[in-house]
N, C-alpha and C positions, 0 to 999 in steps of 0.2 A: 174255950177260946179266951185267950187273956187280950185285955182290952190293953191299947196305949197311949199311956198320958197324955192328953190334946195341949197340956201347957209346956210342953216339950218342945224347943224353938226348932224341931225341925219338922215335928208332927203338925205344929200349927200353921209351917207354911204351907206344906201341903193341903190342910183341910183348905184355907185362907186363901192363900196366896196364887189361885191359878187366876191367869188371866181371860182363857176361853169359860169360866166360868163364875164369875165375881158375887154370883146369889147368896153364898154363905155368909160372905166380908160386908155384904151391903149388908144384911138383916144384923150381923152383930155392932157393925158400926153405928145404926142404925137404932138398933136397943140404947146402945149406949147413950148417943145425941140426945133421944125421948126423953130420958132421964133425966136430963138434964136443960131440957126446956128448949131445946137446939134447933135450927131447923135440920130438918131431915134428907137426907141423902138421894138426889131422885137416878143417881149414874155414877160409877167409880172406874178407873184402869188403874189394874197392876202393872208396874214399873219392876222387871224381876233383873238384878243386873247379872245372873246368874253365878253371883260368888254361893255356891252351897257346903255345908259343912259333910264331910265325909263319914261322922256317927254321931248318933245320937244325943252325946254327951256333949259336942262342940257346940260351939256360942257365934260363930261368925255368920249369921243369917242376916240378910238387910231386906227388907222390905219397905216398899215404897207405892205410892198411894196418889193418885190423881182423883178429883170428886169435885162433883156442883151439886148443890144444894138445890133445894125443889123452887128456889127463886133464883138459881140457874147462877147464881155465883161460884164463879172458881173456889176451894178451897185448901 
């Protein structure tokens, strides 16, 4: 079974980008913030305006991101 590239903008929205299930997007967004001293993400919605690229190679993916921080600030 051939695995596919997760940095492939349209494989990534799909791991990412659902909104019935945003567990993925918090823990990588979430990694990232750590890193960098951030506070931490405690809630996020995906915003999906449903423009989707037609193959794999296309580039017109928009994802979009609502989130409060664990002191409950918009971000």
């Amino acid at each position: 079974m051939e695995l596919i590239d997760p940095k492939i903008d349209l494989v990534f929205k799909h791991i990412f980008g659902s909104s019935e299930e945003p567990q993925q997007l918090l823990a990588l967004v979430n990694a990232v913030l750590e890193t960098h001293d951030e506070p931490l993400i405690k809630s996020l919605h995906v915003t999906n305006p449903h423009i989707d690229p037609t193959t794999l190679k296309d580039k017109q993916v928009i994802f979009d991101i609502k989130a409060h921080s664990e002191q409950s600030e918009p971000i």
